[in-house]
N, C-alpha and C positions, 0 to 999 in steps of 0.2 A: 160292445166296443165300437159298432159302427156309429153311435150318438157321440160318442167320444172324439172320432173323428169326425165328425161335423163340427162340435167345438171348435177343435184344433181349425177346419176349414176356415172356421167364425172370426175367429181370432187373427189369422193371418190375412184377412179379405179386411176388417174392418180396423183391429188393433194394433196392429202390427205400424211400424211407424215408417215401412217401406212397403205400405199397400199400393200406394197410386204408382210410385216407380215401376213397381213390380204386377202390374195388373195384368193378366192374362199368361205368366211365363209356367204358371200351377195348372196340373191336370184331376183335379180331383175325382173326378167319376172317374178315372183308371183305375184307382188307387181304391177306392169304395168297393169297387167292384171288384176287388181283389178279394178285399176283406170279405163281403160277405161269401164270393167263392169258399171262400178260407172256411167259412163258418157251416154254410150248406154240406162240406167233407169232414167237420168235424177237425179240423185241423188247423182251427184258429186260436190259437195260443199269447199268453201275454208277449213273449220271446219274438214269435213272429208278426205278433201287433205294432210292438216298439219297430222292428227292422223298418216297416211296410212305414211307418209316420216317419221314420229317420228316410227313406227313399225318397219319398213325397218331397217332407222339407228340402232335400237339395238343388228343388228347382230355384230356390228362390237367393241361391247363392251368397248365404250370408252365414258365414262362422260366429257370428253374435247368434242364432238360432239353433237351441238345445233342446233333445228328446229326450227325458231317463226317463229307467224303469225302475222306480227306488226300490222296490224288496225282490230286485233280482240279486239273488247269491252269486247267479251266474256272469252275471255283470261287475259285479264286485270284484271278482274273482280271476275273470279276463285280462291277463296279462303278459305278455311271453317274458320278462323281466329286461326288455333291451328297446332301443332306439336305433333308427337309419337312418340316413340321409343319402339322397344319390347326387351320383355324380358320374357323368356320362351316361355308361349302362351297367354301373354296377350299383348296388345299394350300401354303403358303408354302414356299419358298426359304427355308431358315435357314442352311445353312453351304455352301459351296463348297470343292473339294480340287480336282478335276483339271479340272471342266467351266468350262472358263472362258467359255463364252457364257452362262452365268446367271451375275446379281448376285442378291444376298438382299434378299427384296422382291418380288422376281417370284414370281407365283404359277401353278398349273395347275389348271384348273375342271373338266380330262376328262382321261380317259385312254383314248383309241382309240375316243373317242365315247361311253364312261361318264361318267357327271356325280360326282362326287363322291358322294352320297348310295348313288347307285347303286354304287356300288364298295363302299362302307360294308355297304352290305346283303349285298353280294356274297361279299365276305371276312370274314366277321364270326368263321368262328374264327381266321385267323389274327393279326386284329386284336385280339381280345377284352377290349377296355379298354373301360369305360363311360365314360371322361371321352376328348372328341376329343382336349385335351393331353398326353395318356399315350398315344394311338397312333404304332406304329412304323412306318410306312410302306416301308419299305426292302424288307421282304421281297414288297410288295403292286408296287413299282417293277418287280422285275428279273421277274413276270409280262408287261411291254406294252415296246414296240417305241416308242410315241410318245406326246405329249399336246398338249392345247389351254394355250398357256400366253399369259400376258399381260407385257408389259416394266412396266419403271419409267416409260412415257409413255403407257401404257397401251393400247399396240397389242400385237393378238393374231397369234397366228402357231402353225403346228404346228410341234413339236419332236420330233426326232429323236434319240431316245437313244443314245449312245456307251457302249462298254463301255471302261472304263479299268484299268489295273495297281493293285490295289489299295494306298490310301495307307499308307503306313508311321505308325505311329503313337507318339509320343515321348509321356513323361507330362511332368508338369508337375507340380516340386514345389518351390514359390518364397515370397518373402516380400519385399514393399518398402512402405516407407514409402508413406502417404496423404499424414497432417501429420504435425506433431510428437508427437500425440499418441496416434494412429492407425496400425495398418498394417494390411496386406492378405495373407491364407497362402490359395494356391492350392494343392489337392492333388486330381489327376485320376485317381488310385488309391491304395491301398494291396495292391500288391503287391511294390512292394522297399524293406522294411522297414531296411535299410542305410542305403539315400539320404536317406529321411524323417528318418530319428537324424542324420545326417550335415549335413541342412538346420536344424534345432534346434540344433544343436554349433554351425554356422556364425553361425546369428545370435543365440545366446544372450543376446549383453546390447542388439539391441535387442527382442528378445522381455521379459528381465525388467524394463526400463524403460518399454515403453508398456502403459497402461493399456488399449487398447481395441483390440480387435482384429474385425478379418471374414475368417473363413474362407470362403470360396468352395469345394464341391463341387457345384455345379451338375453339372457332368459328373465322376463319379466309378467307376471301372468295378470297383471290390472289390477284393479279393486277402486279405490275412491280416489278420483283427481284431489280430494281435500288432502289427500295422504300426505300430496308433495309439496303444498303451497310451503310450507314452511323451510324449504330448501332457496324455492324462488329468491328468498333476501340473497344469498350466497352467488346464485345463478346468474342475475341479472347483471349490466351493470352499473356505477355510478348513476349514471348520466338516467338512466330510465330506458325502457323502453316501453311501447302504448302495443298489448295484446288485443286491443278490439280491433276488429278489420268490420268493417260496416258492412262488407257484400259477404261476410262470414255468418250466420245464424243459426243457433238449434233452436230448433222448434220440438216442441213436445204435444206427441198425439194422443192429446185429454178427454178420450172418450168415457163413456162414466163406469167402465169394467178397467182400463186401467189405472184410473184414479182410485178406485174401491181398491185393486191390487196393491197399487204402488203406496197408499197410505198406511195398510196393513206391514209391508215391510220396513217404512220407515215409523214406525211407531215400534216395534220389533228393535231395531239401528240405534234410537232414541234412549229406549229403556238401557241398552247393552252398552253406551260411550260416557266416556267421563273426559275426552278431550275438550276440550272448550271450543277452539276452531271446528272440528268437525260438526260437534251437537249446532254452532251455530249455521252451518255449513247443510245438514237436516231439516233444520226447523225452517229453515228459509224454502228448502223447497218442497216439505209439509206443505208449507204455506200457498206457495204457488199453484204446487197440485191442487189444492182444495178450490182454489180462487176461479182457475179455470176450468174446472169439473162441468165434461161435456161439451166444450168449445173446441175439441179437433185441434189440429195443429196449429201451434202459436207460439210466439216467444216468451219466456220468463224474464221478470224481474230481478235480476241479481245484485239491484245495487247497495242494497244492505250488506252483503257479503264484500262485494267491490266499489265502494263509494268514488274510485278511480283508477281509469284502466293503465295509468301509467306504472310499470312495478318498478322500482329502484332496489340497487343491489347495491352489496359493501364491495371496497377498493380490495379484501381479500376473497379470498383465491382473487388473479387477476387473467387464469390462463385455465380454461377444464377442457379436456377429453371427454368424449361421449362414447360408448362402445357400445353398438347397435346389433341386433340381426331378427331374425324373421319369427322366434321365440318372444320378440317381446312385442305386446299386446293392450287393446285396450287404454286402459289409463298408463299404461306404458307409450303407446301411440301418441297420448295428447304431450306426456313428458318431455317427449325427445321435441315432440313438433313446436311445444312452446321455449324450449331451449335452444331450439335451432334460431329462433333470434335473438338471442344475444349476442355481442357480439366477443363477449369472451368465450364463446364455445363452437367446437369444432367437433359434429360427428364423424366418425369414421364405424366400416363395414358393412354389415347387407341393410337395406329395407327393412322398417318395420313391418308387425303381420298387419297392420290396416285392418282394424275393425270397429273405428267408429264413426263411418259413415250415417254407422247406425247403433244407436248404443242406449243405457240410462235403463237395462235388463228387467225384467218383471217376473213373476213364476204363475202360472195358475198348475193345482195339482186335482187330481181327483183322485180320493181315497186313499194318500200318501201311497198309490198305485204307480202310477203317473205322473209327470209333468214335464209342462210346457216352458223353456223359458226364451221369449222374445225382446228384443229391443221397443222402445216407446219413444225414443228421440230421433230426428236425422237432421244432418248438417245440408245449409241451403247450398253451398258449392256443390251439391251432386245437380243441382238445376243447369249447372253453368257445364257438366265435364269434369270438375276436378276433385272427384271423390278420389277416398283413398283407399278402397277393396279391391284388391289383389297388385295394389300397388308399393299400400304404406309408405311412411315417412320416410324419403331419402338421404343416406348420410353424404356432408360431405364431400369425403373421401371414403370409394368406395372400393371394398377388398372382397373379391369375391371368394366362395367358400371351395377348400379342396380338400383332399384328404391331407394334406398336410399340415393343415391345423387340429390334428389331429395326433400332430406330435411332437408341435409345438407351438404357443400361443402369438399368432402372430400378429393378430388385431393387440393384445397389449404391447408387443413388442414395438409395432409401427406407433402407438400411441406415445409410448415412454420419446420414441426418438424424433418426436413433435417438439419437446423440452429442453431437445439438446441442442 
């Protein structure tokens, strides 16, 4: 495993599309040296192999940067069936899946005899968010066996964590009437850009009849910016607006392992779509890859896709709501951030999660064991300061999170009373 991780070192020193940013914040011969410690006691394991690469990687502080261990059962398997979110120094209850002895509301003030604060201080890289409503707690969970938690009557009690089959997870891509003049488009990803075209086809004429709309990406977990071009007619408005910013550029880092990677999955993408915008949306940057195979960081040619940066939008909807928070991601990030100019649209509540600083993901696997999955692109505004990891896309109007949204929706509420 220790060849393994030299890979992974390889990869992240040369492929990696935040190498120069990030040169020197990695300690690899720590990490090595663990490993073969690990290995010279016999007690080097796939379980402890993936921990010790997932340590490592979080020097380099990028949530676009993933370690599985694909035929771990145990992995699979890992799940207490609940979600937190804190606030202050307690950890709220926000969503429930399998654990059905917590309601949301309920909160836990320790874990195993940590106080909250103290956990904070404890995990501080895995958590590395300066604001407590952007920390992910989940991976700080399946560290402890139990905690101190308090009910909705407010008696306390230890809890026993359960490991549960991890929930299946269905996206969400809908549209229904508020009023008359009002509706509501929920999308919790863009990653199957068929469905989303196929959800638009479906309600066409009550999409070009109301004037007002709320998009909800609260929870949005990314997939393909092509997803959403096709909202952009609705988005924009009349008049146009020009999405190119000239001091704004990805570059994409075409060394000849991630072009060999990156072609392997979009031929994969290719063979699997029958959208026409998407396929051409692939092919173009097929093409790219192949074009600058081995030339390091450079810009692509997009204008076959975009023959002009000016996009125009229809006279309906003439008024949308955006509904934001730190759940939505990725090609969620570019969504909001390219709708934020228009001038018919209005975000309201948290930050996006800001993760494409660095983005356009790759996977290298060994022995469907393993794999690596890192970004291949980065945005030139990290040269200047104005990246957006750990910052993401700002709404707005900005509502911050309590437990009170917890029971009751008050980002749609504030959004509905935008219209009145």
């Amino acid at each position: 495993m220790d060849s393994i991780f030299k890979e992974i070192v390889q990869i992240m020193h040369h492929d990696y599309s935040g190498f120069k940013d990030k040169k020197d914040w990695d300690n690899p011969n720590y990490f090595l040296q663990k490993i073969k410690d690990l290995k010279v006691s016999n007690k080097l394991t796939k379980e402890s192999f993936t921990e010790l690469v997932k340590d490592y990687l979080l020097d380099f502080k990028d949530q676009h940067v993933y370690f599985l261990q694909n035929d771990s059962v145990k992995t699979r398997k890992k799940e207490y069936g609940f979600q937190v979110r804190r606030y202050d120094d307690r950890l709220y209850v926000t969503k429930v899946s399998s654990e059905n002895r917590l309601k949301c509301g309920m909160f836990f003030k320790s874990l195993e005899g940590l106080t909250v604060p103290e956990l904070v201080e404890l995990h501080k890289r895995l958590l590395f968010e300066e604001s407590a409503e952007r920390e992910n707690w989940t991976p700080i969970f399946s560290l402890y066996n139990y905690g101190e938690i308090e009910d909705l009557n407010g008696n306390q009690s230890l809890f026993q964590f359960n490991i549960y089959e991890k929930s299946l997870y269905y996206p969400t891509y809908s549209v229904s009437s508020l009023t008359e003049n009002l509706l509501q488009m929920t999308i919790t990803d863009f990653m199957d850009s068929e469905a989303i075209t196929n959800m638009l086809k479906e309600n066409q004429i009550l999409l070009e009849s109301t004037e007002h709309w709320i998009i909800d990406v609260r929870t949005n977990y990314g997939g393909s910016d092509a997803s959403f071009y096709p909202l952009l007619s609705y988005l924009m408005p009349e008049e146009g607006v020009n999405l190119e910013d000239p001091e704004d550029k990805m570059l994409f880092n075409c060394t000849n392992e991630n072009t060999e990677r990156q072609l392997i999955e979009l031929d994969r993408d290719i063979e699997n779509t029958q959208d026409k915008q998407t396929l051409l949306f692939l092919n173009v940057m097929r093409k790219e890859w192949e074009r600058n195979k081995g030339k390091g960081l450079v810009e692509f040619n997009f204008e076959e896709l975009f023959p002009t940066t000016i996009f125009k939008g229809k006279k309906i909807p003439n008024k949308i709501v955006i509904l934001t928070d730190c759940m939505c991601g990725s090609s969620g990030d570019s969504f909001v951030e390219i709708c934020k100019q228009s001038s018919k649209v209005t975000v309201i509540g948290r930050p996006t999660k800001g993760l494409n600083d660095y983005t356009n993901l790759v996977s290298m696997k060994w022995n469907n064991e393993f794999e690596l999955m890192y970004p291949t692109s980065r945005l030139s505004r990290i040269d200047k300061g104005n990246g957006m990891s750990g910052i993401g896309i700002q709404p707005n109007i900005y509502i911050p999170w309590s437990p009170k949204h917890l029971e009751d929706d008050i980002d749609l509420k504030t959004a509905i009373s935008l219209f009145t």
